[in-house]
C-alpha positions as CSV (number, residue, x, y, z in Angstrom):
1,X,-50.9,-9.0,-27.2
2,X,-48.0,-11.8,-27.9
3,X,-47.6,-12.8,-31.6
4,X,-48.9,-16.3,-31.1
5,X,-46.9,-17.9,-33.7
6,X,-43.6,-16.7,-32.5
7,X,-44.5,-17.9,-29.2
8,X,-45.5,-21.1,-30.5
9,X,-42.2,-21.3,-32.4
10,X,-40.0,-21.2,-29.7
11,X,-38.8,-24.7,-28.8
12,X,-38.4,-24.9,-24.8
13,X,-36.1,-27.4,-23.1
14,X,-37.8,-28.9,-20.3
15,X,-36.2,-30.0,-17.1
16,X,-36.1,-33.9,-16.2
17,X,-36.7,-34.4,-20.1
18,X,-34.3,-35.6,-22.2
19,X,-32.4,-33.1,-24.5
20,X,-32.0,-33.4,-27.7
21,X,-29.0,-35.1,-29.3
22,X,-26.0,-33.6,-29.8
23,X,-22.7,-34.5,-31.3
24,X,-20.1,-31.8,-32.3
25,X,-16.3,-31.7,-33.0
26,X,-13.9,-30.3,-30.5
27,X,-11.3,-27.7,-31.3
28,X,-8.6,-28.9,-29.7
29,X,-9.4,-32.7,-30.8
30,X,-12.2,-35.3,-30.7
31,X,-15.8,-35.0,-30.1
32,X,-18.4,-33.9,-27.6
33,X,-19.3,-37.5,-27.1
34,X,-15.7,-38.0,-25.5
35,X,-16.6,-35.7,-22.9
36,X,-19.7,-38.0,-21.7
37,X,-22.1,-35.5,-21.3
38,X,-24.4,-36.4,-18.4
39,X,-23.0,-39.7,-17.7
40,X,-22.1,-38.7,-14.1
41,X,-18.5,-40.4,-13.3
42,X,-16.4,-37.3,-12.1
43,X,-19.1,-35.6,-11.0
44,X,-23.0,-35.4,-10.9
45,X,-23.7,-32.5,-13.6
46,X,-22.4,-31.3,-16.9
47,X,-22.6,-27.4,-17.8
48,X,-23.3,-26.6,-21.4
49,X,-22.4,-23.3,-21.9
50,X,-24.1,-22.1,-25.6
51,X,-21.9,-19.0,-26.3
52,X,-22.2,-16.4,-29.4
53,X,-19.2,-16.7,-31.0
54,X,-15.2,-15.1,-31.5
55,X,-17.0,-12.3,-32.3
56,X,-19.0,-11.6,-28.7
57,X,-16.9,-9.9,-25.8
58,X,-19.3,-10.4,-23.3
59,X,-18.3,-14.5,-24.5
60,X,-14.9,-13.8,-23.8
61,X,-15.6,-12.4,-20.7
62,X,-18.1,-15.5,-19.8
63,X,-15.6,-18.2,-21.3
64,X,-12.6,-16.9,-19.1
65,X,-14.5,-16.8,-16.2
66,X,-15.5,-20.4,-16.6
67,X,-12.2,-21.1,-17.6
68,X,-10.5,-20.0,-14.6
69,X,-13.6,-21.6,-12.3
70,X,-13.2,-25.6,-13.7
71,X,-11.7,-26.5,-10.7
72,X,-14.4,-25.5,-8.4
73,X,-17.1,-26.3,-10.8
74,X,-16.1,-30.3,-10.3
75,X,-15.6,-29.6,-6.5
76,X,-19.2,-28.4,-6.5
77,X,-20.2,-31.7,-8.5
78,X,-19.9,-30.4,-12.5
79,X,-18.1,-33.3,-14.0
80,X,-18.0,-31.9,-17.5
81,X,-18.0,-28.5,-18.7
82,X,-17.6,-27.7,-22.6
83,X,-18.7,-24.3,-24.3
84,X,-20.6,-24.7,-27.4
85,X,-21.1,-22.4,-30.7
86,X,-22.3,-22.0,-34.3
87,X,-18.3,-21.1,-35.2
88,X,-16.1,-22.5,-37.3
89,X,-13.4,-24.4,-36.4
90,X,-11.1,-21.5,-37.0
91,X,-12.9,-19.3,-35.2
92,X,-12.9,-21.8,-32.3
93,X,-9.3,-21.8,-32.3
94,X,-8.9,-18.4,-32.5
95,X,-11.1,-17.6,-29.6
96,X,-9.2,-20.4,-27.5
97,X,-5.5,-18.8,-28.6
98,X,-7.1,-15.1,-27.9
99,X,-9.5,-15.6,-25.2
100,X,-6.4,-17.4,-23.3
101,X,-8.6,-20.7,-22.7
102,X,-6.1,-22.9,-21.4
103,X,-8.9,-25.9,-20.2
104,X,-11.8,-25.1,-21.5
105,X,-13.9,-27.9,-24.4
106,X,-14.7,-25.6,-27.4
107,X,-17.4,-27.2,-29.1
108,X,-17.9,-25.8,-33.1
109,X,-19.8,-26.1,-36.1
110,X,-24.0,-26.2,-34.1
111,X,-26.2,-26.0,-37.0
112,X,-29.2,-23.5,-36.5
113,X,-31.3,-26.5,-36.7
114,X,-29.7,-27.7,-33.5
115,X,-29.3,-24.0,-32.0
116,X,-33.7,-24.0,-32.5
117,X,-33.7,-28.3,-30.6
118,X,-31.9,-26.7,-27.6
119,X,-34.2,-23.3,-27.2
120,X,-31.6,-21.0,-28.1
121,X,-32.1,-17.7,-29.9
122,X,-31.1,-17.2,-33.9
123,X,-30.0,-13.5,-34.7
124,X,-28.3,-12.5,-37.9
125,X,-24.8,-10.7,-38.3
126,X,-25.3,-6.9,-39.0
127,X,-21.6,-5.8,-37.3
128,X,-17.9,-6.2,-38.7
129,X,-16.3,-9.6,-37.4
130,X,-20.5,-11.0,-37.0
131,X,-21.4,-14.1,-38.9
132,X,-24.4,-14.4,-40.9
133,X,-26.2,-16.1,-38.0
134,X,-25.3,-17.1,-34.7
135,X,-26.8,-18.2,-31.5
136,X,-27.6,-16.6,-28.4
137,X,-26.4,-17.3,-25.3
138,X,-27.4,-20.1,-23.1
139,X,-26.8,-22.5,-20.5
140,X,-28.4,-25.9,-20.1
141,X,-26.9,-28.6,-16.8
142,X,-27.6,-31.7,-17.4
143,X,-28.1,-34.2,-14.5
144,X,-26.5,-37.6,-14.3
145,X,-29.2,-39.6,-15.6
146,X,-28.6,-37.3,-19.1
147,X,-32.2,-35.4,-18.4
148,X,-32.2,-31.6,-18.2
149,X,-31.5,-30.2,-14.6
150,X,-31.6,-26.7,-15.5
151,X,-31.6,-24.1,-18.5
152,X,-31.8,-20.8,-19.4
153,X,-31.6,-18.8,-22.5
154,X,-30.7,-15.1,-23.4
155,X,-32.3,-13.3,-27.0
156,X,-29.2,-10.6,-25.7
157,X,-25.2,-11.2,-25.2
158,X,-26.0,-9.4,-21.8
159,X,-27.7,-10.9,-18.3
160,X,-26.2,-14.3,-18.1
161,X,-25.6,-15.9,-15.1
162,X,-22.3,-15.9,-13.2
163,X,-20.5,-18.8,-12.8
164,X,-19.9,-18.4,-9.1
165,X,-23.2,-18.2,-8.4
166,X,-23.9,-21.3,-10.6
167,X,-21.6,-23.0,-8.5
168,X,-23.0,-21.9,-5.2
169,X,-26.4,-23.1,-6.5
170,X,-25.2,-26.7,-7.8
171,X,-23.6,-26.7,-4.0
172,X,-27.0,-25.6,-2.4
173,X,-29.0,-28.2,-4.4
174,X,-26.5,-30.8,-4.0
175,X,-26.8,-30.9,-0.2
176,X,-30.8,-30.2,0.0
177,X,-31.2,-33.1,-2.5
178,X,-33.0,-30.2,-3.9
179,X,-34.6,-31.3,-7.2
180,X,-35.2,-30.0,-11.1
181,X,-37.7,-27.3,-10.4
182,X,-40.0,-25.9,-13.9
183,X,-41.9,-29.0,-15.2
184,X,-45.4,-27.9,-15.2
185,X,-45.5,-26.6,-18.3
186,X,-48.3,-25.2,-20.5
């Protein structure tokens, strides 16, 4: 049987509602509300990409990937990517300098307060190089109207979704004016 509390506890982001607010420095400069999140000019979607931190290789792995894939991301109709963490802005930069991120919005400093709004995971440090606490991985695209299109959330660094097939799917619903599926909810 499922502990009913922790079940209860978990915060779920719904599709075609609207997210919770979010406002967070850059690393490289300005804020997250510079990048218009949702807004739709340059493109129909933004990709949120919740990452664990400098710390997290499978992160590096994710963030290059994404890096090297902006450019067909906005082909496919992602207008605004940014990668989001619980980091400090010195770990941020560090992870931009190391990770070789030469495009890619770093978003620091999301509280756990705002890690629990958006759905994600909470674990605590317990390995050298580890913060205290950091989020889990995630992955939310918002549709131009600002409402959830899609999300999904990981309580493990591993089994995230590639960013080529996130592309191939934003293509797919794109043309079959396929719409935000997972809104009956309990």
């Amino acid at each position: 049987m499922w502990p009913r509390v922790a079940l209860e506890a978990m915060m779920t982001i719904l599709p075609r509602t609207q997210p919770p607010a979010l406002s967070l420095p850059l690393a490289r400069g300005g804020t997250i509300d510079d990048l218009e999140l949702g807004t739709g000019a340059d493109g129909r979607f933004t990709l949120m990409v919740f990452y664990r931190g400098l710390h997290c290789p499978v992160c590096r792995k994710q963030l290059r990937e994404l890096d090297a894939e902006l450019d067909a991301l906005r082909e496919a109709g992602v207008g605004r990517v940014v990668a989001i963490s619980m980091d400090t802005l010195k770990r941020a930069s560090i992870s931009i300098e190391d990770w070789e991120l030469s495009r890619l919005p770093l978003a620091y400093g999301l509280s756990e307060e705002q890690a629990r709004q958006w759905g994600l995971f909470i674990s605590s440090g317990f390995k050298k190089g580890e913060p205290e606490l950091f989020s889990e991985p995630g992955m939310v695209i918002l549709d131009s109207d600002n409402t959830v299109f899609w999300a999904t959330v990981s309580s493990m660094p591993f089994g995230r979704m590639p960013i080529k097939a996130i592309i191939h799917g934003i293509e797919y619903v794109t043309e079959e004016k396929y719409p935000a599926r997972g809104v009956v909810a309990p």
